[in-house]
Every structure is written in structure tokens, then in C-alpha cells.
VOVEX-225498 format. One record per residue: residue number from 0; residue in one letter; x, z, y of N, C-alpha, C, O in turn. Coordinates in pm, 1 decimal, padded with zeros to 6 digits. Example, Ala and Ser with C-alpha at 12.3 -4.5 7.8 and 13.67 -1.06 7.14 Angstrom:
2
R    k  r       n_X       n_Z       n_Y      ca_X      ca_Z      ca_Y       c_X       c_Z       c_Y       o_X       o_Z       o_Y
R    0  a   01319.0   00780.0  -00569.0   01230.0   00780.0  -00450.0   01320.0   00780.0  -00330.0   01423.6   00846.5  -00331.9
R    1  s   01285.0   00708.0  -00225.0   01367.0   00714.0  -00106.0   01290.0   00787.0   00003.0   01340.9   00803.9   00113.8
***
This chain:
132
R    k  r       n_X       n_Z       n_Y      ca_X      ca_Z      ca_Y       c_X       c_Z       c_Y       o_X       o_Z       o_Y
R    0  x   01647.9  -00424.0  -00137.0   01519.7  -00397.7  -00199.4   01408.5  -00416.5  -00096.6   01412.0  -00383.0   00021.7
R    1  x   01300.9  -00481.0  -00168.2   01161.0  -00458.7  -00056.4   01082.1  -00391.8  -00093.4   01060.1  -00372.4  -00212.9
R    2  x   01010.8  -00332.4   00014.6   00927.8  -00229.6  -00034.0   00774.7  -00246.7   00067.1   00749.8  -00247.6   00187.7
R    3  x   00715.0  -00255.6  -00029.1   00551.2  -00239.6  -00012.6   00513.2  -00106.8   00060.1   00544.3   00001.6   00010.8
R    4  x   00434.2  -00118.4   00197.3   00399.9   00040.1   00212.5   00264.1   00036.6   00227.8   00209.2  -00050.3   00295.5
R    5  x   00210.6   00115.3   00176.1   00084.5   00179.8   00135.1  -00023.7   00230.1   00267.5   00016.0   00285.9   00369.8
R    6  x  -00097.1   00212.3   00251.9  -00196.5   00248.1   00396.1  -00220.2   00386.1   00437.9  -00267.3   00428.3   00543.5
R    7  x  -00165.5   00467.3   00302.3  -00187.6   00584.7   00351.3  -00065.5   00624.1   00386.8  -00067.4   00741.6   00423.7
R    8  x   00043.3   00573.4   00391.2   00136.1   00617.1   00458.9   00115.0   00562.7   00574.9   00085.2   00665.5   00635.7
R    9  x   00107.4   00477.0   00654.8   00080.7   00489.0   00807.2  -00004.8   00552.4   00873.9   00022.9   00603.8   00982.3
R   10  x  -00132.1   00558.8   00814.4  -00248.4   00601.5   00855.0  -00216.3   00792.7   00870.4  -00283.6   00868.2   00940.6
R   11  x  -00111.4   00828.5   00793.9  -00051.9   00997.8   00839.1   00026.8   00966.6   00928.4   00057.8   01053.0   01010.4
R   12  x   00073.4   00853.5   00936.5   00181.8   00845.5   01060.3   00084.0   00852.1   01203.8   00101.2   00943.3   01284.7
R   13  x  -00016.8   00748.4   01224.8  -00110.2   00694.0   01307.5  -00183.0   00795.7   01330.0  -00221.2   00791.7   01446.9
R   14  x  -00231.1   00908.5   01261.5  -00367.2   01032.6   01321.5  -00252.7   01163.5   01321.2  -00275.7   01267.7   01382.5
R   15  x  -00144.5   01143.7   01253.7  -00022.7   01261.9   01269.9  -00093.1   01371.1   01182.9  -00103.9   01486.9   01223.3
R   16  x  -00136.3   01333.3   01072.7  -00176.1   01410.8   00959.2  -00116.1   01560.6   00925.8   00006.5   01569.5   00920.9
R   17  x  -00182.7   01660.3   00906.1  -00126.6   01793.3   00932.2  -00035.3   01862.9   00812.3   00027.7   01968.4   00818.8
R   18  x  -00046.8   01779.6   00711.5  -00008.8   01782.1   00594.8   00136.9   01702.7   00519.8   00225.2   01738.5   00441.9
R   19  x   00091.2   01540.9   00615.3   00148.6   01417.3   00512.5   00245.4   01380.9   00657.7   00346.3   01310.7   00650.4
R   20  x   00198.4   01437.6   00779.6   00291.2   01341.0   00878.0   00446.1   01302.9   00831.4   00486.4   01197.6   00781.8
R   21  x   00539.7   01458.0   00873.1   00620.9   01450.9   00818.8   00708.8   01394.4   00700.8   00823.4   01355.9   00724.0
R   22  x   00664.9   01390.4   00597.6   00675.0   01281.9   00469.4   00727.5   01153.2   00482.0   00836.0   01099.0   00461.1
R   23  x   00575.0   01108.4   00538.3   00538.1   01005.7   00616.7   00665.6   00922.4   00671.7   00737.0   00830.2   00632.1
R   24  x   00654.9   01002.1   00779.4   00698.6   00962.1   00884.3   00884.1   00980.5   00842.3   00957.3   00881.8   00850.2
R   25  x   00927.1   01088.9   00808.5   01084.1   01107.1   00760.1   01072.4   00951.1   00627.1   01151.6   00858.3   00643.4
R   26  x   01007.2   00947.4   00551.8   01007.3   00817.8   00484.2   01044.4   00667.9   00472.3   01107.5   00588.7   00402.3
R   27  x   00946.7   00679.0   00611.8   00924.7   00520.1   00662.6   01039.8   00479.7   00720.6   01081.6   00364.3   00711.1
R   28  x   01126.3   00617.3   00815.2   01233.5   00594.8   00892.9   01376.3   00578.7   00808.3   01470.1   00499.0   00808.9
R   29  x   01342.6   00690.3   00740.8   01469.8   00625.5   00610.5   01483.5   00499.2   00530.0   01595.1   00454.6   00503.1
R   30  x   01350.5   00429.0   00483.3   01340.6   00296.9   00395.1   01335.0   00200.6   00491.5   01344.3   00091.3   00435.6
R   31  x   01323.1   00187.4   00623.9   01349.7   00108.2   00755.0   01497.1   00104.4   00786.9   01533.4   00037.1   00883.4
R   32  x   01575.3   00163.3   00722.7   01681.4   00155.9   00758.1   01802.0   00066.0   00664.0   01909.8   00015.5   00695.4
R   33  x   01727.9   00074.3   00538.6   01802.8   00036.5   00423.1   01720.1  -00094.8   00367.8   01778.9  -00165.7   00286.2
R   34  x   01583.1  -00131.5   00409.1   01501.4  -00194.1   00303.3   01386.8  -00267.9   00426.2   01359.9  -00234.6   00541.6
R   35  x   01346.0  -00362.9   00352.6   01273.4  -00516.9   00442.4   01121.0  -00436.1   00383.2   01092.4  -00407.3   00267.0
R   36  x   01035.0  -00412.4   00518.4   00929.0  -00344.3   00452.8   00831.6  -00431.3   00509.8   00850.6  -00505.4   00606.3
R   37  x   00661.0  -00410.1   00404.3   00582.2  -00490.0   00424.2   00434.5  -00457.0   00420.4   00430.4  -00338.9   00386.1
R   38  x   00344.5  -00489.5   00433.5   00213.6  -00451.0   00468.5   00157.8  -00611.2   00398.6   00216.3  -00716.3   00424.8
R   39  x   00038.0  -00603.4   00309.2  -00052.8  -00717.7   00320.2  -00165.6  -00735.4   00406.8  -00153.5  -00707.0   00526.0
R   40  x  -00281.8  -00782.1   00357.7  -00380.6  -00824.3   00454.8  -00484.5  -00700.0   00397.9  -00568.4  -00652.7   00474.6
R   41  x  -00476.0  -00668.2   00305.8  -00511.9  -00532.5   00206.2  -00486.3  -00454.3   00326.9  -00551.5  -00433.3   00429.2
R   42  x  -00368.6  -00416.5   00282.9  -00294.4  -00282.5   00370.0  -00386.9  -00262.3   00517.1  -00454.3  -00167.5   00557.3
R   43  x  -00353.2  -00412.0   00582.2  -00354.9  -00411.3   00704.8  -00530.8  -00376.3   00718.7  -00581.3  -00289.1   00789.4
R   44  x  -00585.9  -00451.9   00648.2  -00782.3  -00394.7   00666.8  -00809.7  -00241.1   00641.2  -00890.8  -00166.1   00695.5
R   45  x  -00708.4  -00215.4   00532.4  -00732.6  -00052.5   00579.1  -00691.1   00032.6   00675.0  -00757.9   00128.9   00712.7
R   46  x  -00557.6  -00004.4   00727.7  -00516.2   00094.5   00817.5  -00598.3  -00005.0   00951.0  -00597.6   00064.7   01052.4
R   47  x  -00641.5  -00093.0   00968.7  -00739.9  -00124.3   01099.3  -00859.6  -00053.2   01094.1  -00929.0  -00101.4   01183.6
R   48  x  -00919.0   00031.9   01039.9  -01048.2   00093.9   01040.8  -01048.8   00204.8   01172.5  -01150.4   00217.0   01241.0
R   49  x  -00940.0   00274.1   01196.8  -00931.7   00384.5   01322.8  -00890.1   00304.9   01463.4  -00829.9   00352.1   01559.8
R   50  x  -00949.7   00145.8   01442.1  -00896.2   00098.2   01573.9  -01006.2   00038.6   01637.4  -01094.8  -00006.1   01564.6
R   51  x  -01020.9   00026.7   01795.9  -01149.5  -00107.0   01811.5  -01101.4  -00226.5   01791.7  -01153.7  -00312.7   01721.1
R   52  x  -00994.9  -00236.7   01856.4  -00959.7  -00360.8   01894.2  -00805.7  -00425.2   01827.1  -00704.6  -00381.2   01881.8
R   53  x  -00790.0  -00503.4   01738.3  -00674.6  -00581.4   01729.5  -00569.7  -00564.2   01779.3  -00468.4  -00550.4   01710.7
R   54  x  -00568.9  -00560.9   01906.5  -00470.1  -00569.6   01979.6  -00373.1  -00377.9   02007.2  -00252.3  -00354.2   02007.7
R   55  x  -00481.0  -00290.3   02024.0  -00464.8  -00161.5   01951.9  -00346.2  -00111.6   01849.4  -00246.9  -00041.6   01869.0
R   56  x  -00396.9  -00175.8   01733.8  -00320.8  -00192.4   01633.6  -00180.7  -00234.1   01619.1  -00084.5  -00192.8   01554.3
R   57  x  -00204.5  -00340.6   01710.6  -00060.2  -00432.1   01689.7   00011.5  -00364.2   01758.2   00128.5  -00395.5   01736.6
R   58  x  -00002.3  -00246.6   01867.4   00095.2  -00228.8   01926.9   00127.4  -00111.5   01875.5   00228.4  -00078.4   01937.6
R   59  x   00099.7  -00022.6   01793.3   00137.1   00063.1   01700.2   00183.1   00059.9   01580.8   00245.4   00142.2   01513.7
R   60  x   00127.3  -00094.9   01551.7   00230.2  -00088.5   01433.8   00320.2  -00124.4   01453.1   00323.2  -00228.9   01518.2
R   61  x   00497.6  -00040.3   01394.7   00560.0  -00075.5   01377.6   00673.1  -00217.5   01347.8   00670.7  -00282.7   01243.5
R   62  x   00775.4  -00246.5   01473.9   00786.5  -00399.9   01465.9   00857.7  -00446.5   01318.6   00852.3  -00554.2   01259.2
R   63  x   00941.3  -00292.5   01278.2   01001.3  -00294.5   01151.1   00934.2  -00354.2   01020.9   01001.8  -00396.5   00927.1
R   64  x   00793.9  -00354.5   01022.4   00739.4  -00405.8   00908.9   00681.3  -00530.0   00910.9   00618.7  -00571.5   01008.4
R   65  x   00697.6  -00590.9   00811.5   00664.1  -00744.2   00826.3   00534.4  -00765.1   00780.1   00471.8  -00667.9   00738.0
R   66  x   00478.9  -00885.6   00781.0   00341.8  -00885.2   00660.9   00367.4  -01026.7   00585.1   00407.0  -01139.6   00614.1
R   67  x   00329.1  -00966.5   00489.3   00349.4  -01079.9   00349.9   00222.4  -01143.9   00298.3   00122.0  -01072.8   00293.9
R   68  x   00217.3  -01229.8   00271.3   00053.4  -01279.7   00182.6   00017.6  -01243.5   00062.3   00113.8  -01214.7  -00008.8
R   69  x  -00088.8  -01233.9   00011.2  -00106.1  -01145.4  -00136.8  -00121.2  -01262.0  -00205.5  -00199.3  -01352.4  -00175.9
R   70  x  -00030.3  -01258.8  -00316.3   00027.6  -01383.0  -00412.3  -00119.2  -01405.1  -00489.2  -00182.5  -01300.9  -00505.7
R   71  x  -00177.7  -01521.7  -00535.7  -00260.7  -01553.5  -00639.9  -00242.3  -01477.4  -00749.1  -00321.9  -01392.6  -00789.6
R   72  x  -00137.9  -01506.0  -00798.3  -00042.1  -01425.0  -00922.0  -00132.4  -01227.6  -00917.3  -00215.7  -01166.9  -00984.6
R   73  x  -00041.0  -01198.8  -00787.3  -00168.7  -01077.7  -00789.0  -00332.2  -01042.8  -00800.1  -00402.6  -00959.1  -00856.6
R   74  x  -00344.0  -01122.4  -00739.2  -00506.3  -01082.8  -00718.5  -00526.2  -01129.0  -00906.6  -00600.5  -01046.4  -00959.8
R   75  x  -00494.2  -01198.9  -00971.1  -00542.7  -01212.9  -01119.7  -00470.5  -01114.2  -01187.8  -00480.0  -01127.4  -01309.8
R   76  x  -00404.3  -01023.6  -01152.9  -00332.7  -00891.2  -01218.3  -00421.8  -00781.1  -01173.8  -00427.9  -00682.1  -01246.7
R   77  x  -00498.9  -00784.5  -01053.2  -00564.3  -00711.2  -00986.7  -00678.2  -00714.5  -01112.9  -00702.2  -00631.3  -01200.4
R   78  x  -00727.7  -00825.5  -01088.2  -00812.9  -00856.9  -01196.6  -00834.5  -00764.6  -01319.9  -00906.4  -00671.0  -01354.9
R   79  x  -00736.5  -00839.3  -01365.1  -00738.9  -00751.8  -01499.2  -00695.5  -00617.6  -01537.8  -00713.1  -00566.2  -01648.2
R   80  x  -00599.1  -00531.7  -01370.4  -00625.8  -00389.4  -01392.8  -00777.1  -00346.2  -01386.3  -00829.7  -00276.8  -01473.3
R   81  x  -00853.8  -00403.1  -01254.2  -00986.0  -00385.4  -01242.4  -01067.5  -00354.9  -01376.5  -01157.2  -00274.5  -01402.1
R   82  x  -01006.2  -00442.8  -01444.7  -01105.8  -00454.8  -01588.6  -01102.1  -00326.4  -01687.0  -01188.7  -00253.1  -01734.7
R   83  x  -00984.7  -00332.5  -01693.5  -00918.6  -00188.1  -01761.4  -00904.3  -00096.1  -01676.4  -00809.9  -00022.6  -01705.8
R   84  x  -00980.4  -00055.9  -01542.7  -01045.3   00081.1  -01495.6  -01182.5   00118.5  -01518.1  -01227.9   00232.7  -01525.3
R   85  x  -01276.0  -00050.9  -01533.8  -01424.5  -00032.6  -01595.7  -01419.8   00018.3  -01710.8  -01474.3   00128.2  -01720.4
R   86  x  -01354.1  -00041.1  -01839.3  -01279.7   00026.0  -01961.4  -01302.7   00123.2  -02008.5  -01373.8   00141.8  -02107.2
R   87  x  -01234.9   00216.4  -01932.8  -01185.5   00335.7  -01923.2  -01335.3   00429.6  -01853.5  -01354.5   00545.8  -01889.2
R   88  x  -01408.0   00375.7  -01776.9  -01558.5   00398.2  -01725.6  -01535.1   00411.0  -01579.7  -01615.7   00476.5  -01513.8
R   89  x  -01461.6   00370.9  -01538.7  -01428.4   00366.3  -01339.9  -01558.2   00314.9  -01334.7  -01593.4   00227.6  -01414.0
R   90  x  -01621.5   00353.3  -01262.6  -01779.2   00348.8  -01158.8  -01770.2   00234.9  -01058.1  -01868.5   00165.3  -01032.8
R   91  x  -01658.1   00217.5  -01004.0  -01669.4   00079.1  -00923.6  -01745.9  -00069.7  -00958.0  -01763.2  -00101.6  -01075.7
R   92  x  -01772.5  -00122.8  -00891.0  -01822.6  -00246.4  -00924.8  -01746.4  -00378.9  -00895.8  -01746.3  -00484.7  -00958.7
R   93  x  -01675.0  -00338.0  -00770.4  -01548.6  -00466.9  -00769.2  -01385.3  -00392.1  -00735.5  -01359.8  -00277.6  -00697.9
R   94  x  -01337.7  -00451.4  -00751.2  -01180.6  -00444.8  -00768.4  -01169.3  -00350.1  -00647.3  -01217.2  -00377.7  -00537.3
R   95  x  -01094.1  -00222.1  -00678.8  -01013.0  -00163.7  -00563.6  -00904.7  -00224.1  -00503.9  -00820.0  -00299.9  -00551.2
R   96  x  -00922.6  -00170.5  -00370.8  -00754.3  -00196.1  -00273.7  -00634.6  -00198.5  -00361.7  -00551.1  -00286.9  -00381.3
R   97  x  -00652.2  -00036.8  -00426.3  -00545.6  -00018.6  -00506.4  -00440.6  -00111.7  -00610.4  -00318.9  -00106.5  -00628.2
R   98  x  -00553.2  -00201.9  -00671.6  -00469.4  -00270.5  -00728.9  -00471.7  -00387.7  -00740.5  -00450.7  -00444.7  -00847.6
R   99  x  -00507.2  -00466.4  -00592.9  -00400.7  -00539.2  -00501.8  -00326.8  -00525.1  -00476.8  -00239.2  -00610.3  -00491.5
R  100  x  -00296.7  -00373.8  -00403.3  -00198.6  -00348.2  -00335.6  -00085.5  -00340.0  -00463.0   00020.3  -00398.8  -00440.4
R  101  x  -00098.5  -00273.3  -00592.7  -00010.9  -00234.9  -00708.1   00061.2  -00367.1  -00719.6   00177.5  -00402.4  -00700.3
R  102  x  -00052.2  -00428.6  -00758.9  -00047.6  -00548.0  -00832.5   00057.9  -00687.5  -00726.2   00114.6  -00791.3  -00760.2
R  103  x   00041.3  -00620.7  -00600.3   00140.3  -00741.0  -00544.6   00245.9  -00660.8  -00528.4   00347.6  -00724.9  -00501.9
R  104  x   00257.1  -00573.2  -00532.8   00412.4  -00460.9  -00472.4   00489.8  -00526.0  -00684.2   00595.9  -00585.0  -00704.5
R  105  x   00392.1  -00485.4  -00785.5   00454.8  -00525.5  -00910.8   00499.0  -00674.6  -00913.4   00619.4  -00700.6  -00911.6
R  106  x   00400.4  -00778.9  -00917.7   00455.0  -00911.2  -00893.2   00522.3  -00968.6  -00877.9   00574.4  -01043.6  -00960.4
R  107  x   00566.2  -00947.8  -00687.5   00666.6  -00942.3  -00650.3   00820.5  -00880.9  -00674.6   00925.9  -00928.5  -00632.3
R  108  x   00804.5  -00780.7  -00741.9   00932.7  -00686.6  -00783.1   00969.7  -00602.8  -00718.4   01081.1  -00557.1  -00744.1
R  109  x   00884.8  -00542.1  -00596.7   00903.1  -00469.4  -00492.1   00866.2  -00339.1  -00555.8   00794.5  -00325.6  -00654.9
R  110  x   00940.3  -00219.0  -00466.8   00896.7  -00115.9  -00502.3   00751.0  -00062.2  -00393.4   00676.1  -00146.9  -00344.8
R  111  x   00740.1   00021.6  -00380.1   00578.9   00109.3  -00328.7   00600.2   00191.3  -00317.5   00674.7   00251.9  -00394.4
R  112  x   00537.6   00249.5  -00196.7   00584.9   00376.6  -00119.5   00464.0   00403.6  -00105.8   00403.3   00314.7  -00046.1
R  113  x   00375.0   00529.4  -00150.4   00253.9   00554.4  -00146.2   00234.5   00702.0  -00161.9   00342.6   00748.6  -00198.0
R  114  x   00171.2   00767.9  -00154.0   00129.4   00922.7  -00244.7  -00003.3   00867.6  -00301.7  -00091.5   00947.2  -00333.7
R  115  x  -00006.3   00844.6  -00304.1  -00167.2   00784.2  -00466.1  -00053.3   00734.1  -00574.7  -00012.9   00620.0  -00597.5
R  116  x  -00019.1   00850.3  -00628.4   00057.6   00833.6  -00694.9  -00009.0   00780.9  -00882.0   00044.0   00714.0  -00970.6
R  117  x  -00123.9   00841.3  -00874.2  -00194.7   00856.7  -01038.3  -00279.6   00723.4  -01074.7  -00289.1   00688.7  -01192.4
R  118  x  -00326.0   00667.7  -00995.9  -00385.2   00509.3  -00986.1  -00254.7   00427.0  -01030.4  -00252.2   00342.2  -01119.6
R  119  x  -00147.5   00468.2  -00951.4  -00072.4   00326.5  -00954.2  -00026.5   00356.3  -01092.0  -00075.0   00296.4  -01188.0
R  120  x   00071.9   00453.4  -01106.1   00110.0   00500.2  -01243.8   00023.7   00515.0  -01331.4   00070.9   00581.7  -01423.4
R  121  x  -00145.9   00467.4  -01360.3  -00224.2   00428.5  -01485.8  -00220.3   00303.3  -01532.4  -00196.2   00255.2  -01643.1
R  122  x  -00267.8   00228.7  -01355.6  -00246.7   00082.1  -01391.1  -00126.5   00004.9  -01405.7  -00137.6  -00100.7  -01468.0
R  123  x   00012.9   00044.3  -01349.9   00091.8  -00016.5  -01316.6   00215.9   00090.2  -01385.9   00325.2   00123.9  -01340.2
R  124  x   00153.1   00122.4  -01503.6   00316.5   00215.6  -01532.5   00459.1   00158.2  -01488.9   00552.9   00234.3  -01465.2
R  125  x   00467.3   00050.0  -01481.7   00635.1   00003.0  -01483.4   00670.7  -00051.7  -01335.6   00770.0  -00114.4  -01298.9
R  126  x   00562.6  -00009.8  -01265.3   00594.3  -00026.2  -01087.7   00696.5   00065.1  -01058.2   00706.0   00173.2  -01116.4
R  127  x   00788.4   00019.7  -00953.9   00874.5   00108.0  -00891.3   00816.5   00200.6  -00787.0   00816.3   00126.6  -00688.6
R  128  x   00775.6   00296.3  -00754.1   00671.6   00392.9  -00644.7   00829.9   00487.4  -00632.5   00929.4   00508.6  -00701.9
R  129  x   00777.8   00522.3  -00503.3   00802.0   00595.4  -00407.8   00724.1   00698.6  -00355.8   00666.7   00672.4  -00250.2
R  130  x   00703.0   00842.9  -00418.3   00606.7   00902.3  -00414.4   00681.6   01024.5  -00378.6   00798.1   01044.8  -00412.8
R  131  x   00562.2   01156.7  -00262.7   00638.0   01292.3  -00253.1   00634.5   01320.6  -00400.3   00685.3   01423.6  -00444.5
***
């Protein structure tokens, strides 16, 4: 199985979150063991925000996780969750992270390892998540 991981799971790993570390971190080490894990360019722009430099980053992140490209296929699923969160009256004006990130972890057939658990499961009922 592959599995999509979510920015907020590193980002408790990365500040050692007082709450989520543990989770986190017991998580990542268990689905690293069994499962090909991945980060997009999504993922990766969010969890780069607590860094200066590039190079920072790279050496904390984990060699276990790979990075994948975000399929066309997604971003037009993104799309049209986007649409059906305006819908519904979501206040945003352009497409969340979120469902890129949903929308390529679904696509693909991968499961998602996240605690934003209520976004993905509106837009993406039939995603496989990985949630506390």
C-alpha cells in the first residue's frame, strides 16, 4: 500500500508538538515500515514554512519518504471538490491544500494519513485515511 502523508503530520513531528508528537511520530514509524510513503509539492510548501533555507528541510526530512508529482487527474478533482465547498458556503476564494492533497492521495488509490480528519471525509468520503 502507499500512503500519502499529510503536512500536519510532520510538522508535529518537526516542532515536537505537545499534543500530536507522539501519534505522529509512533505513526510514521509504523507505516515506514510496511508502506512506500509520500509527500507532494503541496505537502512539501506547507511543511517548508518553519524553515529558511531548503537545504534545512532536506535534512530533516525523512529519507523514508519519497515525493510524487500531483497528477492533472487531481488538481481537476481538486477542482470540483473546491466547487462543492463554495456550495455548501466555504468562504475561500481558491482551492485549498486540502483537496489536492485528498484528491491525489484518492486518484491515485493511496491511502492518507492525516488528523484533518472532517475535510477529507466531506469531500472525499470513499478515501482511505488514517486518522487518531
Amino acid at each position: 500500500m502507499s500512503v500519502l502523508v499529510d503536512s500536519n503530520i510532520l510538522i508535529d513531528i518537526f516542532v515536537k508538538d505537545k499534543h500530536w508528537f507522539s501519534w505522529s511520530c509512533d505513526i510514521l514509524q509504523s507505516l515506514a515500515l510496511q508502506e512506500t510513503l509520500y509527500i507532494n509539492p503541496i505537502i512539501y510548501a506547507e511543511i517548508s514554512i518553519s524553515f529558511q533555507e531548503m537545504d534545512d528541510l532536506e535534512k530533516i526530512l525523512p529519507d523514508f519518504i519519497r515525493r510524487a508529482d500531483l497528477p492533472y487527474e487531481a488538481c481537476f478533482l481538486a477542482g470540483k471538490c473546491f466547487l462543492e465547498y463554495r456550495k455548501r458556503g466555504g468562504q475561500k476564494t481558491s482551492p485549498l491544500p486540502d483537496f489536492f492533497i485528498g484528491s491525489h492521495a484518492f486518484i491515485k488509490n493511496w491511502t492518507l494519513v492525516s488528523r484533518d480528519k472532517g475535510r477529507y471525509e466531506t469531500y472525499f468520503p470513499h478515501l482511505k485515511l488514517i486518522t487518531p
